[in-house]
N, C-alpha and C positions, 0 to 999 in steps of 0.2 A: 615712788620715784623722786629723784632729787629737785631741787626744785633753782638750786644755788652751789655756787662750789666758791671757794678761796683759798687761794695758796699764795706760799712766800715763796720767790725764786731767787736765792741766793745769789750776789756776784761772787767772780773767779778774779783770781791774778795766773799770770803766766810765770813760773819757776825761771823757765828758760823759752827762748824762743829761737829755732835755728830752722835756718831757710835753706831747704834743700832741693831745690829746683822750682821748673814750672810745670803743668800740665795744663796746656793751652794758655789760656791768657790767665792763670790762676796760679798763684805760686803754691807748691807744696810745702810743708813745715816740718817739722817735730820737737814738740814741746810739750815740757810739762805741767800743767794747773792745776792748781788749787782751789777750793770754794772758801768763799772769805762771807764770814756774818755780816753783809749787809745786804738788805734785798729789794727787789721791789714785788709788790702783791697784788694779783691779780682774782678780781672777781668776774664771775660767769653766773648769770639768771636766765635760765630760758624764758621765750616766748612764745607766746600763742601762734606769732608769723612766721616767716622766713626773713623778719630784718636784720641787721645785723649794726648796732649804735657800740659804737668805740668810744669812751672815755678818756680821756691821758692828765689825771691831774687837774680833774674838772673841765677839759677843754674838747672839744668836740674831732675827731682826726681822722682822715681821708684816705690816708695811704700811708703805711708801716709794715714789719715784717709780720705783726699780730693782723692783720688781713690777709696779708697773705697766706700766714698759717692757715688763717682760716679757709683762703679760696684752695688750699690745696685741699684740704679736708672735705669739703665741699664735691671736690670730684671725685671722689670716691665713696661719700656718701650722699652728695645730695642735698638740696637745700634745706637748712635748719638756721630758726632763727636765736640771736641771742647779744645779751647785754652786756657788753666786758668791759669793764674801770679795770684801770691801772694807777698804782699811785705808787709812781717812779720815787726813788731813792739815790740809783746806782746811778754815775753822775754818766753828762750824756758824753759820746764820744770820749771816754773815756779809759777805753781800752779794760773795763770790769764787766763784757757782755753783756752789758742792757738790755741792747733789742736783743739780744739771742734767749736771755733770759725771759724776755716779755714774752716770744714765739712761743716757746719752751712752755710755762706756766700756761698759755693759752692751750695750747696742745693736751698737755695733761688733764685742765682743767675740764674742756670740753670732753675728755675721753671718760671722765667719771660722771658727768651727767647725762651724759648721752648713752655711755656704755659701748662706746663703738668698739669698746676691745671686741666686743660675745658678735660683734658684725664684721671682723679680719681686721679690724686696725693694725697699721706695720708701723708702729711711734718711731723705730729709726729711718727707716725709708720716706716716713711722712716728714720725719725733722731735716732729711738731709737736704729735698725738695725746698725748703725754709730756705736756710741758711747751714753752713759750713759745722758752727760747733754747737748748734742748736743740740743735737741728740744729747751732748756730752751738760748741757743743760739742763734736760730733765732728770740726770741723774747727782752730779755734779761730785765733791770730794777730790780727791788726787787722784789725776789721769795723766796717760800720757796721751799725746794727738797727733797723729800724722796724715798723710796725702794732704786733702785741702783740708783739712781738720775734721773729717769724716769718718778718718777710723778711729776707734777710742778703745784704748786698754785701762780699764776701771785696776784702783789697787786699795787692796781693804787695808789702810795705814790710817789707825787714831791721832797720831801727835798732832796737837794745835799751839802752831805760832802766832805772837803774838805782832801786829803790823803798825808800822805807821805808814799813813798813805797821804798825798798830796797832790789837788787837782788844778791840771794844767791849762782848763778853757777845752773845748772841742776841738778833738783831731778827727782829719779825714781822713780812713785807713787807705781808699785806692790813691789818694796821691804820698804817702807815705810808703807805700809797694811801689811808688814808679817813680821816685825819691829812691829807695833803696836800690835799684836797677841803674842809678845812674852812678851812686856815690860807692855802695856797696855797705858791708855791715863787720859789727865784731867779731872775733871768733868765737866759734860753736861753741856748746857748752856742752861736756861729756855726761848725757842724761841719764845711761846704765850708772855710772857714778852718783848722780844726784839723786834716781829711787834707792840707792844705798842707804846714801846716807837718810833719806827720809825714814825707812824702815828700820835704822838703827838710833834713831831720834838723835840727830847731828844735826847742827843747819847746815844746810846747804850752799854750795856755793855757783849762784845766780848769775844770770845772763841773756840779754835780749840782744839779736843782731840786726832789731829796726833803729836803735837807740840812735845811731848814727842819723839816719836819714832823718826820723822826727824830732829828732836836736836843730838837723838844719831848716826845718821847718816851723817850730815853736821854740823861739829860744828859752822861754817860763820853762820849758821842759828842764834843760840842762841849770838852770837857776833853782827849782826844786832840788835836781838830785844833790846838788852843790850844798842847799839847807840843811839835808839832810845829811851828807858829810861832817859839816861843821858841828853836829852833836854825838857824831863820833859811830855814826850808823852806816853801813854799805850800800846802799842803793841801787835799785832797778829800775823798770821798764814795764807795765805788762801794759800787751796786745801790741797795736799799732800807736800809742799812747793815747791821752796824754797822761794819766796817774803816771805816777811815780810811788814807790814804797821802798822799804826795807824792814827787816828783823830787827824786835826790840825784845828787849827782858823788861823793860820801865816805861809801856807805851803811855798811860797818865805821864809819867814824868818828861818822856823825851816831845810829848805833845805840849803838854806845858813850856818847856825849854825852846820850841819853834814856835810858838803864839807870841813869846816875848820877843823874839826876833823879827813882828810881824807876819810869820809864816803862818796859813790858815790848813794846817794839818789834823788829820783827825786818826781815829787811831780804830783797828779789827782787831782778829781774829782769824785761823784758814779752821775749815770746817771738815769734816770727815762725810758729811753730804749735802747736798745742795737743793734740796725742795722738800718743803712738809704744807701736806693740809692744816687748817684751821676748821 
């Protein structure tokens, strides 16, 4: 029996992000993401108890969606104890899935030490309990997502683009949703057009309709995307922000070219899936 698990949990960018209603006090979506190479990693040790010691970066943490993961999993198995570090990468509030990631990796993790698959484990129904696009986490690659980012249509497309991204400070997504309610957003982006062009390896042409609202709320937002014009790149949005990216052909070079501008840019990859063991 296992004794340890560690996995990497890839971040996502959003392609596009279009806001098609509510369902209660939750807005529904449809967009498309990407898994982008950069992760954070999650370790799991069982224990001889039922304790359960959180990690984050060396720092001891109380309450996160990786507890939760875990109290969900708990009620349907029961108490198990276990030791989880996290050693964050994906910046925070950053609209790259972090905590969904971190959920996500927990989830997984625990499911191969434990083996709760061979005891009814349901990983989408236990991810959805989580959070929103947690499930779309454990698998990760180019999906599309709708209702509150629960349902997830996986698409088996290889092409990896190459990214430069740039981080805005921490955004809060619910006042960025009620920000958008007030101000409203860009237009949609035609998504059956965008898996097109993804599976004909074209870039695509991108769009988030929070852009508005987390503009009026972090101006560094609209100041990245503007950096990243001025080296002659097109710019987006993903989540509720604050990242900022676009498509590069010269990610060294066009990161290069915003360093000397002062810009503290760094530069990905999208990925074809989003979690591997170690």
């Amino acid at each position: 029996m296992l004794s340890k698990v560690r996995v990497k949990v890839y971040g996502k960018i959003n392609l596009s992000l279009n806001i098609t209603g509510k369902r209660s006090e939750l807005h529904t979506l449809d967009s498309i993401v990407a898994s982008v190479d950069l992760c954070d990693t999650v370790t799991v040790r069982d224990r001889l108890d039922d304790k359960i010691n959180l990690i984050f970066n060396g720092q001891a943490v109380k309450n996160n969606t990786v507890l939760k993961a875990v109290n969900v999993m708990r009620k349907s198995f029961g108490p198990f104890g276990a030791d989880i570090v996290v050693e964050k990468r994906l910046p925070i509030g950053g609209g790259m899935g972090g905590s969904s990631a971190d959920a996500a990796g927990t989830i997984v993790a625990l499911d191969r030490l434990f083996d709760f698959g061979m005891r009814g484990l349901n990983i989408r129904k236990t991810c959805v309990e989580v959070g929103s696009d947690v499930y779309y986490m454990t698998k990760g690659g180019y999906a599309r997502l709708s209702g509150i980012g629960d349902d997830v249509a996986f698409y088996d497309i290889k092409k990896e683009y190459g990214i430069i991204c740039i981080y805005g400070g921490e955004s809060l997504t619910a006042k960025v949703y009620s920000t958008f309610d007030k101000v409203g957003g860009e237009i949609p982006i035609d998504n059956d057009r965008l898996i097109r062009s993804l599976y004909s390896g074209e870039r695509p042409l991108l769009g988030n309709m929070l852009t508005r609202a987390a503009v009026s709320l972090n101006d560094e937002i609209k100041t990245n995307m503007d950096a990243l014009s001025s080296v002659g790149l097109e710019p987006n949005m993903t989540g509720s922000g604050s990242t900022v990216y676009a498509f590069s052909d010269d990610p060294s070079g066009d990161v290069a070219r915003l360093n000397e501008k002062g810009i503290k840019a760094f530069s990905a990859q999208t990925k074809a899936y989003g979690i591997e063991f170690e």
